[in-house]
DRENBA-601728 format. One line per 5 residues: number of its first residue (from 1); for each residue x, y, z of C-alpha. Coordinates in Angstrom, 3 decimals. Layout:
NUM) X/Y/Z | ...
END
This chain:
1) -19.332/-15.138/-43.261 | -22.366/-12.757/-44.045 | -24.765/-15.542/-43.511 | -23.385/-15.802/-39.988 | -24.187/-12.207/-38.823
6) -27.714/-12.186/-40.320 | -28.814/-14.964/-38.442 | -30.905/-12.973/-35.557 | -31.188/-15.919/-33.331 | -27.858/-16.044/-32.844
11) -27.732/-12.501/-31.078 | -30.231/-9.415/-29.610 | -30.169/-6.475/-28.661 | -31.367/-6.032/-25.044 | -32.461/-2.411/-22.940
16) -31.718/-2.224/-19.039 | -32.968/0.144/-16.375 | -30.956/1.747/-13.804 | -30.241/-0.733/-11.265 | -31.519/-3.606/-13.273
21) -29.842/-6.741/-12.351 | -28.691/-8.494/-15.738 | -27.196/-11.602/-14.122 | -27.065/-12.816/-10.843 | -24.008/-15.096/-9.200
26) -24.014/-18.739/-10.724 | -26.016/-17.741/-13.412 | -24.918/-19.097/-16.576 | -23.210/-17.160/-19.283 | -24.333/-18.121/-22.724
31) -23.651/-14.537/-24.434 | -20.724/-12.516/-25.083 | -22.045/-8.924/-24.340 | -21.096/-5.954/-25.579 | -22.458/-2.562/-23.857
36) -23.461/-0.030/-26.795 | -24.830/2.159/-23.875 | -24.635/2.997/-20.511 | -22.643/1.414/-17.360 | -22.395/-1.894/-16.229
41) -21.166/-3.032/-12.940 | -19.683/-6.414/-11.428 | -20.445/-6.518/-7.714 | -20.093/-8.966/-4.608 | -23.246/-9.188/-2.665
46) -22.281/-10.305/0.517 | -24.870/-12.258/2.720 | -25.106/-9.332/5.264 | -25.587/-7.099/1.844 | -22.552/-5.444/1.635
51) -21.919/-4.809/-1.574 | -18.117/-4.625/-3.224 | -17.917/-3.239/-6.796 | -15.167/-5.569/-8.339 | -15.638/-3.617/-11.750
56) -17.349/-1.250/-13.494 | -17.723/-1.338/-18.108 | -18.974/1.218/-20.330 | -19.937/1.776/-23.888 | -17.684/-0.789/-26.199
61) -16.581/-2.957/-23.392 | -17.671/-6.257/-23.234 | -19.214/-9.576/-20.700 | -18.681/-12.684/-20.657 | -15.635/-13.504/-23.003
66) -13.772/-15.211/-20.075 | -16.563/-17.141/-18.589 | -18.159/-18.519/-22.432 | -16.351/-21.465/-22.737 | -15.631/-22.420/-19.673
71) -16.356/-25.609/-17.952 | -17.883/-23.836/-15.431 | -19.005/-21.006/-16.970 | -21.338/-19.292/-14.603 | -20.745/-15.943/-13.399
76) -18.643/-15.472/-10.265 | -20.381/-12.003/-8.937 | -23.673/-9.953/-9.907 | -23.600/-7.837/-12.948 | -26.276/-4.568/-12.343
81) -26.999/-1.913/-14.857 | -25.870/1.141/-13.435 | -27.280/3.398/-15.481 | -30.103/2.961/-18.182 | -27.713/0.552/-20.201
86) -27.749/-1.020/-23.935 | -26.498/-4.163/-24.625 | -25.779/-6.282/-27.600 | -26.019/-10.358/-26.331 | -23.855/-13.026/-28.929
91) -24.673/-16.377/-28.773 | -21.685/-18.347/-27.943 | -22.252/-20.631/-31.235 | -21.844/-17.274/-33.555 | -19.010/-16.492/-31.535
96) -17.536/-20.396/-32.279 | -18.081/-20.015/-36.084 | -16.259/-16.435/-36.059 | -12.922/-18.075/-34.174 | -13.454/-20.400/-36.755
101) -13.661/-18.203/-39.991 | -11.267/-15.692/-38.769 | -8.591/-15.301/-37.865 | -8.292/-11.796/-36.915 | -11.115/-12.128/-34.581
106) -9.839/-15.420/-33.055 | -6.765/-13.193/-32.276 | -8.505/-10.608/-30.977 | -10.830/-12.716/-28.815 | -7.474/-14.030/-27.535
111) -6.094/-11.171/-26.591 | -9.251/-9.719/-24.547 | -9.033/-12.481/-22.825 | -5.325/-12.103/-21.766 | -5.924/-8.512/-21.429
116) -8.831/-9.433/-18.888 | -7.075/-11.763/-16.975 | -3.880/-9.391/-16.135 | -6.939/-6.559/-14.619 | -8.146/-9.078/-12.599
121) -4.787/-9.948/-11.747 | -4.330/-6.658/-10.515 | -7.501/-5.749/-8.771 | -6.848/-9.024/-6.334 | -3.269/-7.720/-5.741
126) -5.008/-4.213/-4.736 | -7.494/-6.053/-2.497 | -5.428/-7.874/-0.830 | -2.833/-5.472/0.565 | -3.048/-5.311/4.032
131) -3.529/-1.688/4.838 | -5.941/0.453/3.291 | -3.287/3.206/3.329 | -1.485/0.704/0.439 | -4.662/0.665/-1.199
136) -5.285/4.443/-1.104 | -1.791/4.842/-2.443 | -2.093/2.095/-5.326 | -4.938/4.149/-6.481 | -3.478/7.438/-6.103
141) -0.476/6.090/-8.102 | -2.977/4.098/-10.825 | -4.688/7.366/-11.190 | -2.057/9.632/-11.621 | -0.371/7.888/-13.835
146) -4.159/7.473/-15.940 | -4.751/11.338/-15.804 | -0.824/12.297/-16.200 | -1.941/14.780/-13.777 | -0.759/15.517/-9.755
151) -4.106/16.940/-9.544 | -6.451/13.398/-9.437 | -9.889/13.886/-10.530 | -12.244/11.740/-9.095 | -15.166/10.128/-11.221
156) -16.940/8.468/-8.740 | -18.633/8.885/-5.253 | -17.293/8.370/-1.994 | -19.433/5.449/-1.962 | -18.071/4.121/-4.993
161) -14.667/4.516/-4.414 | -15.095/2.929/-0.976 | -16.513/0.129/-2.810 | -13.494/-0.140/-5.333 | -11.374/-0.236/-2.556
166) -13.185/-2.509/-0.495 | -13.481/-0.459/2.648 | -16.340/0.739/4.360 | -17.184/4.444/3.689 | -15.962/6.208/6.421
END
């Protein structure tokens, strides 16, 4: 297995600037990603450019895991560097050989995915409510229950969390 992570085609290491757009919608995904540095965001670019952040990754989350071997893999939304961002890009064939040479990370892999799929789950279920009152609330509640605090900090800007919760600012 030490032959596979010494071959350096089969991944890079890649720098983005603030704002940097490091895929657009139906681009294809042929990397996993992992982010070493910085923030990464997914966001819907609507045609009138409003912009919905879907997600938002930091350091040790990763891209693409859901989308690699698809049969359509190319990427739903827009993925933009938020801030000056380091990334390391697998080739999906590395990735093959390590489901195939190990187990662990096979399981792993498999569980991300899983993992992935049950956020997504529940950011449509947020999105969807029909008031944003019920929105405000489910974030309250997801919040509190994240900072096991009454007193919710916020980590974002109105702007952001307006975005999150896919309303317009004011």
């Amino acid at each position: 297995m030490a032959s596979l992570l010494t071959n350096w085609q089969s991944y890079k290491i890649a720098s983005y600037k603030k704002d940097t757009v490091i895929y657009f919608q139906n681009q294809r995904c042929t990397t996993l990603d992992i982010i070493l540095q910085g923030k990464i965001l997914i966001q819907r670019i609507a045609a009138d450019g409003d912009v919905l952040t879907v997600s938002s990754f930091g350091s040790g989350d990763y891209l693409g895991a859901n989308l690699l071997f698809a049969q359509n893999n190319t990427y739903p939304m827009t993925v933009v560097s938020k801030s000056a961002s380091t990334m390391l890009h697998i080739k999906r064939p590395l990735i093959l050989d390590l489901c195939q040479s190990n187990k662990d990370f096979l399981i792993k892999y498999l569980q991300s995915i899983s993992n992935r799929t049950l956020i997504l789950t529940d950011k449509i279920n947020t999105l969807t409510m029909k008031t944003i009152r019920q929105r405000i609330t489910e974030f309250l509640a997801y919040e509190y229950y994240r900072q096991k605090n009454p007193r919710i900090k916020l980590s974002m800007t109105k702007k952001e969390l307006s975005e999150k919760l896919g309303v317009q600012r004011p």
